[in-house]
C-alpha positions, 0 to 999 in steps of 0.5 A: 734166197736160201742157204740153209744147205750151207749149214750142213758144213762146217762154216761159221754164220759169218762165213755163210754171211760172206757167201750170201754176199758175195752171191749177190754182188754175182749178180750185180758185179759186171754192170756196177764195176763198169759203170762205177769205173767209167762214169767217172772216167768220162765225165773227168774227159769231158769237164775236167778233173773238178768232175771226178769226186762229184762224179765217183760220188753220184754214181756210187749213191745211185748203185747203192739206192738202186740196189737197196730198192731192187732187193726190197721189191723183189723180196716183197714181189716173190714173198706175196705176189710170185710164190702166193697160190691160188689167189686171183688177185695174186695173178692179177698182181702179177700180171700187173706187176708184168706189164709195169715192168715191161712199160718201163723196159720199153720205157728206156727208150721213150726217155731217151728219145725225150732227153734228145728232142729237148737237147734239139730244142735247146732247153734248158734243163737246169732250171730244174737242177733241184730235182733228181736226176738233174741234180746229179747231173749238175753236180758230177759235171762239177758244177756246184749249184746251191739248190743241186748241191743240197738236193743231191747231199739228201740221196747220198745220205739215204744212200749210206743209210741203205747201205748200212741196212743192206750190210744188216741184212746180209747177215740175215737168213732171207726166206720165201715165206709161203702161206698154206689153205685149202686146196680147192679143185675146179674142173675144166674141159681139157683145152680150157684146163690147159690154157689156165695153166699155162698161163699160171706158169707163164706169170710166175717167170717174168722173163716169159712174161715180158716176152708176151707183153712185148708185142702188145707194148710195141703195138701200143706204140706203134699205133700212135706214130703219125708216121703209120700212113701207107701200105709199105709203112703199116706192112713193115710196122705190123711185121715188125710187131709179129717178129715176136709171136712165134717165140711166144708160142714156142715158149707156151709149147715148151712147157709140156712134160712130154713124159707126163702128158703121156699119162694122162688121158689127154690126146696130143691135138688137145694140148696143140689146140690149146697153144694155138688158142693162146698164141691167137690170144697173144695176138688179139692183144696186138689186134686190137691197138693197130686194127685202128691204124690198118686193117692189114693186122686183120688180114693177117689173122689166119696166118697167125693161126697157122704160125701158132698151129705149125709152132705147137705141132713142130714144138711136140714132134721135136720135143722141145723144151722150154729152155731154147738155148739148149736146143738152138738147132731145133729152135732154129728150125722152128723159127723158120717154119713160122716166120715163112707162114707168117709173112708169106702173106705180107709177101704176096701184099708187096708183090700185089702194091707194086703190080696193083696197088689198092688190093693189097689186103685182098691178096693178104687175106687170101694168102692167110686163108689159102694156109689154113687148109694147113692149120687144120692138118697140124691140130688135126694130126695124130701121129 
Protein backbone atom coordinates (compact mmCIF):
# COMPACT_ATOMS: atom_id res chain seq x y z
CA UNK A 1 0.00 0.00 0.00
CA UNK A 2 0.89 3.67 -0.49
CA UNK A 3 1.50 6.42 1.98
CA UNK A 4 2.86 9.14 -0.33
CA UNK A 5 -0.34 11.29 1.43
CA UNK A 6 1.61 11.19 4.59
CA UNK A 7 4.27 12.94 3.06
CA UNK A 8 2.26 16.05 2.55
CA UNK A 9 2.68 16.44 6.52
CA UNK A 10 4.76 17.34 8.48
CA UNK A 11 6.35 13.86 9.80
CA UNK A 12 9.55 12.37 9.61
CA UNK A 13 10.23 8.95 7.41
CA UNK A 14 10.52 7.34 10.78
CA UNK A 15 7.37 8.38 11.84
CA UNK A 16 5.44 7.26 8.61
CA UNK A 17 7.65 4.06 8.91
CA UNK A 18 5.55 3.51 12.68
CA UNK A 19 2.29 4.37 10.50
CA UNK A 20 2.98 1.66 7.91
CA UNK A 21 3.42 -0.50 10.75
CA UNK A 22 0.99 -0.02 12.89
CA UNK A 23 -1.30 -0.36 9.61
CA UNK A 24 -0.26 -3.55 9.49
CA UNK A 25 -0.37 -5.04 12.59
CA UNK A 26 -4.38 -3.58 12.16
CA UNK A 27 -4.98 -6.08 9.95
CA UNK A 28 -3.34 -8.78 11.86
CA UNK A 29 -3.67 -7.59 15.54
CA UNK A 30 -6.97 -9.64 16.93
CA UNK A 31 -6.14 -13.13 15.67
CA UNK A 32 -2.15 -13.18 16.38
CA UNK A 33 -2.89 -11.60 20.21
CA UNK A 34 -5.55 -14.60 20.55
CA UNK A 35 -3.91 -17.12 19.79
CA UNK A 36 -0.45 -15.90 20.89
CA UNK A 37 -1.91 -15.70 24.16
CA UNK A 38 -4.01 -18.69 24.52
CA UNK A 39 -2.22 -21.31 22.40
CA UNK A 40 0.07 -21.23 25.21
CA UNK A 41 -2.40 -21.09 27.86
CA UNK A 42 -4.00 -24.14 26.81
CA UNK A 43 -1.32 -26.07 26.00
CA UNK A 44 0.52 -25.32 29.89
CA UNK A 45 -3.67 -26.66 31.01
CA UNK A 46 -3.22 -29.52 29.36
CA UNK A 47 1.01 -30.94 29.76
CA UNK A 48 1.90 -28.81 32.38
CA UNK A 49 3.97 -25.85 32.80
CA UNK A 50 7.46 -27.80 30.81
CA UNK A 51 4.90 -26.61 27.79
CA UNK A 52 4.76 -23.04 28.19
CA UNK A 53 8.41 -21.71 26.48
CA UNK A 54 8.04 -24.44 23.94
CA UNK A 55 4.60 -23.64 23.23
CA UNK A 56 5.27 -19.33 23.35
CA UNK A 57 8.11 -20.48 21.22
CA UNK A 58 6.12 -22.24 17.97
CA UNK A 59 3.34 -20.15 18.05
CA UNK A 60 5.18 -16.98 17.60
CA UNK A 61 7.95 -18.57 14.90
CA UNK A 62 4.84 -19.81 13.05
CA UNK A 63 2.72 -15.93 13.24
CA UNK A 64 6.14 -14.45 12.28
CA UNK A 65 6.73 -17.31 8.90
CA UNK A 66 3.01 -16.74 8.41
CA UNK A 67 3.12 -13.21 8.09
CA UNK A 68 6.19 -12.93 6.00
CA UNK A 69 4.75 -15.38 3.57
CA UNK A 70 1.23 -13.78 3.31
CA UNK A 71 3.07 -10.19 2.64
CA UNK A 72 5.30 -11.73 0.02
CA UNK A 73 2.51 -13.31 -1.97
CA UNK A 74 0.13 -10.62 -1.82
CA UNK A 75 2.96 -8.11 -2.85
CA UNK A 76 3.77 -10.51 -5.99
CA UNK A 77 -0.13 -11.19 -6.41
CA UNK A 78 -1.44 -7.53 -6.59
CA UNK A 79 1.93 -6.24 -8.43
CA UNK A 80 1.81 -8.81 -11.50
CA UNK A 81 -1.23 -10.72 -11.46
CA UNK A 82 -4.41 -8.26 -9.90
CA UNK A 83 -3.30 -4.97 -11.14
CA UNK A 84 -1.96 -6.47 -14.83
CA UNK A 85 -4.51 -5.22 -17.68
CA UNK A 86 -5.26 -6.58 -20.68
CA UNK A 87 -3.46 -9.77 -20.29
CA UNK A 88 -5.15 -13.18 -20.93
CA UNK A 89 -2.90 -14.96 -19.13
CA UNK A 90 -3.02 -12.42 -16.33
CA UNK A 91 -6.91 -13.30 -15.71
CA UNK A 92 -6.20 -17.01 -16.03
CA UNK A 93 -3.56 -16.41 -13.29
CA UNK A 94 -6.04 -14.85 -11.51
CA UNK A 95 -8.59 -17.30 -11.74
CA UNK A 96 -6.32 -19.67 -10.70
CA UNK A 97 -4.77 -18.12 -8.13
CA UNK A 98 -8.90 -18.09 -6.99
CA UNK A 99 -9.74 -21.34 -7.20
CA UNK A 100 -6.51 -22.17 -5.13
CA UNK A 101 -7.29 -20.35 -2.70
CA UNK A 102 -10.55 -21.08 -2.29
CA UNK A 103 -9.36 -25.10 -2.51
CA UNK A 104 -7.54 -24.20 0.57
CA UNK A 105 -10.41 -22.60 2.23
CA UNK A 106 -12.74 -25.52 1.95
CA UNK A 107 -9.48 -27.30 2.53
CA UNK A 108 -9.51 -26.45 6.60
CA UNK A 109 -12.16 -28.48 6.72
CA UNK A 110 -10.87 -31.84 4.87
CA UNK A 111 -7.69 -31.70 7.24
CA UNK A 112 -9.58 -31.36 10.11
CA UNK A 113 -11.72 -34.06 9.22
CA UNK A 114 -8.17 -36.21 8.54
CA UNK A 115 -6.54 -35.28 11.78
CA UNK A 116 -9.94 -37.07 13.59
CA UNK A 117 -10.36 -40.10 11.38
CA UNK A 118 -6.73 -41.10 12.33
CA UNK A 119 -6.87 -39.66 16.02
CA UNK A 120 -10.01 -42.49 15.67
CA UNK A 121 -7.79 -44.77 14.48
CA UNK A 122 -5.10 -44.34 16.90
CA UNK A 123 -2.34 -43.61 14.70
CA UNK A 124 0.64 -42.79 15.61
CA UNK A 125 1.80 -39.73 14.29
CA UNK A 126 4.88 -39.28 16.11
CA UNK A 127 6.73 -41.15 13.91
CA UNK A 128 6.61 -38.38 11.58
CA UNK A 129 7.84 -35.82 14.48
CA UNK A 130 10.61 -34.39 12.06
CA UNK A 131 8.06 -33.05 9.65
CA UNK A 132 6.25 -29.80 10.53
CA UNK A 133 3.73 -29.50 12.01
CA UNK A 134 4.12 -32.44 13.88
CA UNK A 135 7.22 -31.40 14.95
CA UNK A 136 5.83 -28.25 16.54
CA UNK A 137 3.51 -30.36 18.00
CA UNK A 138 5.80 -32.56 19.65
CA UNK A 139 7.85 -29.63 20.91
CA UNK A 140 4.90 -27.23 22.40
CA UNK A 141 3.71 -30.45 24.29
CA UNK A 142 7.00 -30.44 25.97
CA UNK A 143 8.12 -33.13 24.55
CA UNK A 144 11.75 -32.68 23.80
CA UNK A 145 12.18 -35.45 20.87
CA UNK A 146 15.66 -35.14 19.13
CA UNK A 147 14.74 -35.12 15.51
CA UNK A 148 11.34 -32.49 16.38
CA UNK A 149 13.84 -30.38 18.56
CA UNK A 150 16.22 -30.14 15.60
CA UNK A 151 13.48 -29.85 12.93
CA UNK A 152 11.56 -27.16 14.70
CA UNK A 153 15.09 -24.94 15.63
CA UNK A 154 15.35 -24.59 11.55
CA UNK A 155 11.83 -22.73 11.35
CA UNK A 156 12.47 -20.74 14.31
CA UNK A 157 15.62 -19.35 12.56
CA UNK A 158 13.87 -18.73 9.62
CA UNK A 159 11.24 -17.17 11.52
CA UNK A 160 13.68 -14.55 13.00
CA UNK A 161 15.12 -14.13 9.71
CA UNK A 162 11.75 -13.19 8.38
CA UNK A 163 11.45 -10.97 10.76
CA UNK A 164 14.40 -8.87 10.39
CA UNK A 165 13.29 -8.63 6.60
CA UNK A 166 9.91 -7.49 7.36
CA UNK A 167 11.32 -4.69 9.90
CA UNK A 168 13.68 -3.69 6.72
CA UNK A 169 10.66 -3.57 4.77
CA UNK A 170 8.52 -1.76 6.76
CA UNK A 171 10.67 1.11 6.50
CA UNK A 172 10.45 0.70 2.71
CA UNK A 173 7.74 2.66 0.48
CA UNK A 174 5.51 -0.44 -0.91
CA UNK A 175 4.03 0.31 -4.18
CA UNK A 176 1.72 -1.28 -6.88
CA UNK A 177 4.00 -0.81 -9.65
CA UNK A 178 1.67 -0.92 -12.92
CA UNK A 179 2.86 -1.55 -16.31
CA UNK A 180 1.33 0.58 -19.44
CA UNK A 181 0.94 -0.70 -23.48
CA UNK A 182 -1.14 -0.19 -25.83
CA UNK A 183 -4.66 -0.13 -25.44
CA UNK A 184 -6.22 -2.18 -27.92
CA UNK A 185 -10.28 -2.28 -28.44
CA UNK A 186 -12.34 -5.47 -29.33
CA UNK A 187 -16.12 -5.12 -30.22
CA UNK A 188 -18.53 -7.15 -28.86
CA UNK A 189 -22.47 -7.58 -29.14
CA UNK A 190 -23.82 -5.74 -25.92
CA UNK A 191 -24.79 -9.04 -23.85
CA UNK A 192 -21.22 -10.79 -24.72
CA UNK A 193 -19.74 -7.19 -24.08
CA UNK A 194 -21.41 -7.29 -20.41
CA UNK A 195 -20.73 -10.49 -19.35
CA UNK A 196 -16.75 -10.10 -20.29
CA UNK A 197 -16.59 -7.43 -18.13
CA UNK A 198 -18.32 -8.36 -15.25
CA UNK A 199 -16.15 -11.16 -15.23
CA UNK A 200 -13.11 -9.04 -15.50
CA UNK A 201 -14.11 -7.23 -12.36
CA UNK A 202 -15.36 -10.02 -10.63
CA UNK A 203 -11.64 -11.62 -10.65
CA UNK A 204 -9.83 -8.81 -9.67
CA UNK A 205 -12.08 -8.98 -5.96
CA UNK A 206 -11.04 -12.03 -4.38
CA UNK A 207 -13.83 -11.85 -2.04
CA UNK A 208 -16.34 -11.94 -4.94
CA UNK A 209 -14.23 -14.34 -6.57
CA UNK A 210 -14.20 -17.07 -3.70
CA UNK A 211 -18.13 -16.52 -3.31
CA UNK A 212 -18.44 -18.06 -7.31
CA UNK A 213 -15.87 -20.78 -6.49
CA UNK A 214 -17.68 -21.85 -3.39
CA UNK A 215 -20.47 -23.63 -5.09
CA UNK A 216 -18.39 -25.25 -7.65
CA UNK A 217 -15.85 -26.37 -4.91
CA UNK A 218 -18.97 -27.86 -2.67
CA UNK A 219 -20.39 -29.68 -5.79
CA UNK A 220 -16.75 -31.14 -6.33
CA UNK A 221 -17.23 -32.53 -2.87
CA UNK A 222 -20.39 -33.52 -2.64
CA UNK A 223 -20.27 -35.26 -5.52
CA UNK A 224 -17.79 -37.85 -4.22
CA UNK A 225 -19.72 -38.55 -0.70
CA UNK A 226 -20.88 -42.33 -0.76
CA UNK A 227 -23.56 -41.20 1.20
CA UNK A 228 -25.34 -39.37 -1.94
CA UNK A 229 -27.94 -42.26 -2.47
CA UNK A 230 -31.68 -41.44 -2.43
CA UNK A 231 -33.75 -38.85 -3.44
CA UNK A 232 -34.03 -37.00 0.23
CA UNK A 233 -30.36 -37.10 0.45
CA UNK A 234 -29.35 -36.11 -3.28
CA UNK A 235 -32.41 -33.02 -2.74
CA UNK A 236 -31.09 -31.75 0.43
CA UNK A 237 -27.46 -31.97 -0.86
CA UNK A 238 -28.13 -30.23 -4.20
CA UNK A 239 -30.08 -27.49 -2.07
CA UNK A 240 -27.75 -27.16 -0.25
CA UNK A 241 -25.06 -26.45 -3.02
CA UNK A 242 -27.68 -23.90 -4.67
CA UNK A 243 -27.82 -21.69 -1.14
CA UNK A 244 -25.19 -19.79 -3.01
CA UNK A 245 -26.40 -18.63 -6.17
CA UNK A 246 -28.44 -16.15 -5.60
CA UNK A 247 -25.68 -14.17 -3.68
CA UNK A 248 -23.76 -14.88 -6.73
CA UNK A 249 -25.88 -13.20 -8.82
CA UNK A 250 -27.02 -10.32 -6.60
CA UNK A 251 -23.19 -9.46 -6.46
CA UNK A 252 -23.03 -9.67 -10.54
CA UNK A 253 -26.20 -7.26 -10.66
CA UNK A 254 -24.63 -4.82 -8.21
CA UNK A 255 -21.86 -4.03 -10.04
CA UNK A 256 -23.84 -1.70 -12.42
CA UNK A 257 -23.62 2.07 -12.13
CA UNK A 258 -27.05 2.41 -12.71
CA UNK A 259 -26.37 6.40 -13.50
CA UNK A 260 -23.76 5.41 -16.27
CA UNK A 261 -25.88 2.68 -17.81
CA UNK A 262 -28.37 5.49 -18.11
CA UNK A 263 -25.91 7.05 -20.91
CA UNK A 264 -25.05 4.63 -22.70
CA UNK A 265 -27.26 3.32 -25.57
CA UNK A 266 -27.79 -0.02 -23.82
CA UNK A 267 -31.71 -1.19 -22.63
CA UNK A 268 -31.86 -2.34 -19.22
CA UNK A 269 -33.11 -6.14 -20.28
CA UNK A 270 -29.79 -6.05 -21.94
CA UNK A 271 -27.66 -5.91 -18.98
CA UNK A 272 -30.42 -8.36 -16.89
CA UNK A 273 -30.01 -11.07 -19.85
CA UNK A 274 -26.43 -10.72 -19.24
CA UNK A 275 -26.67 -11.61 -15.40
CA UNK A 276 -28.95 -14.23 -15.72
CA UNK A 277 -26.39 -15.70 -18.54
CA UNK A 278 -23.64 -15.69 -15.87
CA UNK A 279 -25.57 -17.04 -13.00
CA UNK A 280 -26.75 -19.99 -15.62
CA UNK A 281 -22.74 -20.18 -16.15
CA UNK A 282 -22.27 -20.30 -12.15
CA UNK A 283 -24.30 -22.89 -12.32
CA UNK A 284 -23.19 -25.19 -15.14
CA UNK A 285 -20.35 -25.27 -12.89
CA UNK A 286 -22.29 -27.12 -9.97
CA UNK A 287 -24.11 -29.03 -13.13
CA UNK A 288 -21.57 -30.57 -14.28
CA UNK A 289 -19.85 -32.61 -10.99
CA UNK A 290 -23.37 -33.67 -9.34
CA UNK A 291 -25.25 -34.20 -12.87
CA UNK A 292 -23.37 -37.92 -12.00
CA UNK A 293 -24.40 -38.38 -8.65
CA UNK A 294 -28.35 -37.11 -9.58
CA UNK A 295 -30.32 -35.79 -12.16
CA UNK A 296 -32.28 -33.57 -9.76
CA UNK A 297 -29.12 -30.83 -10.27
CA UNK A 298 -30.84 -31.12 -14.18
CA UNK A 299 -34.05 -30.78 -13.21
CA UNK A 300 -33.55 -27.84 -11.38
CA UNK A 301 -32.15 -25.66 -14.15
CA UNK A 302 -35.09 -23.84 -15.07
CA UNK A 303 -35.62 -22.52 -11.73
CA UNK A 304 -32.17 -21.50 -11.48
CA UNK A 305 -32.93 -19.40 -14.74
CA UNK A 306 -35.98 -17.70 -13.09
CA UNK A 307 -33.78 -17.10 -9.52
CA UNK A 308 -30.82 -15.39 -12.02
CA UNK A 309 -33.61 -13.61 -13.83
CA UNK A 310 -35.86 -12.40 -10.91
CA UNK A 311 -32.35 -11.47 -9.05
CA UNK A 312 -30.98 -9.30 -11.67
CA UNK A 313 -34.78 -7.76 -12.48
CA UNK A 314 -35.16 -7.07 -8.28
CA UNK A 315 -31.44 -5.94 -8.22
CA UNK A 316 -32.14 -2.77 -11.14
CA UNK A 317 -35.64 -1.76 -9.66
CA UNK A 318 -34.12 -1.66 -5.93
CA UNK A 319 -31.21 -0.10 -6.98
CA UNK A 320 -28.63 -2.18 -5.19
CA UNK A 321 -25.16 -1.83 -5.02
CA UNK A 322 -22.55 -4.01 -4.83
CA UNK A 323 -21.94 -3.55 -1.10
CA UNK A 324 -24.92 -5.66 0.39
CA UNK A 325 -24.17 -4.90 3.90
CA UNK A 326 -25.23 -1.36 3.39
CA UNK A 327 -28.59 -2.01 1.90
CA UNK A 328 -29.38 -5.49 4.10
CA UNK A 329 -33.27 -4.73 3.95
CA UNK A 330 -33.46 -4.69 0.10
CA UNK A 331 -30.97 -7.65 0.06
CA UNK A 332 -33.19 -9.24 2.38
CA UNK A 333 -35.97 -9.08 0.10
CA UNK A 334 -34.06 -10.37 -2.64
CA UNK A 335 -32.92 -13.16 -0.95
CA UNK A 336 -36.52 -14.10 -0.28
CA UNK A 337 -37.83 -13.71 -3.72
CA UNK A 338 -34.97 -16.10 -5.11
CA UNK A 339 -34.77 -18.79 -2.45
CA UNK A 340 -38.89 -19.04 -2.74
CA UNK A 341 -38.15 -19.62 -6.81
CA UNK A 342 -35.38 -21.75 -6.13
CA UNK A 343 -36.75 -24.56 -3.99
CA UNK A 344 -40.23 -24.40 -4.74
CA UNK A 345 -39.60 -27.01 -7.16
CA UNK A 346 -37.56 -29.23 -4.58
CA UNK A 347 -40.87 -28.45 -2.58
CA UNK A 348 -43.03 -30.12 -4.96
CA UNK A 349 -40.09 -33.31 -5.24
CA UNK A 350 -40.60 -33.99 -1.31
CA UNK A 351 -44.66 -33.26 -1.21
CA UNK A 352 -44.58 -36.05 -4.54
CA UNK A 353 -41.66 -38.64 -2.61
CA UNK A 354 -44.00 -38.86 0.17
CA UNK A 355 -47.49 -39.23 -1.78
CA UNK A 356 -45.44 -41.39 -5.04
CA UNK A 357 -42.24 -42.03 -4.80
CA UNK A 358 -40.37 -42.48 -8.28
CA UNK A 359 -41.79 -39.09 -9.99
CA UNK A 360 -40.07 -36.86 -7.92
CA UNK A 361 -38.00 -35.34 -10.92
CA UNK A 362 -41.13 -35.46 -12.92
CA UNK A 363 -42.59 -33.00 -10.43
CA UNK A 364 -39.39 -30.88 -10.06
CA UNK A 365 -39.05 -30.46 -13.48
CA UNK A 366 -42.59 -29.16 -14.16
CA UNK A 367 -42.34 -27.18 -11.25
CA UNK A 368 -38.71 -25.27 -12.87
CA UNK A 369 -40.71 -25.25 -15.97
CA UNK A 370 -44.19 -24.06 -14.81
CA UNK A 371 -41.82 -20.66 -13.58
CA UNK A 372 -40.23 -19.87 -16.67
CA UNK A 373 -43.39 -17.96 -17.95
CA UNK A 374 -41.88 -15.94 -14.98
CA UNK A 375 -38.44 -15.42 -16.26
CA UNK A 376 -39.47 -14.19 -19.67
CA UNK A 377 -41.77 -11.18 -17.88
CA UNK A 378 -38.28 -10.27 -15.78
CA UNK A 379 -35.86 -10.17 -18.74
CA UNK A 380 -38.61 -9.18 -21.04
CA UNK A 381 -39.65 -6.17 -18.83
CA UNK A 382 -39.12 -2.40 -19.59
CA UNK A 383 -40.56 -0.47 -17.35
Amino acid sequence: MSFDLLRTLPLKDDEIAVVRFMVLFRIFDIPLVVIAVFYPLITCYFYGIKALIPSILSIVSLEIISIYIAIRLARLFYEKIAYSTGSTFSTILRVLAYFLWAIAFMGIYMASSLVEMLSKKNYNLMKYDFIFPVNYATISCGIFDFKAVISSAVFIILSYLAYKKLCSELSKEAKIRVQTGKMKIKVSKPIVAFIKKDLRVVTRNPGATLLIFMPMIEAIFMSYLNVMKGFLIQAMITSVVMGFLPMVVLIFSGMEKRELLKTLPVKNRTVRVSKTVIGCLVYLSVLIPLIFRTFISLALFPAVLTMSAASSYMAEKLDISRNIQTESIKAILVFLVCYTILYAPVICGFIVHFLKPSYELVAITLAGIAELPLAVWFLANER
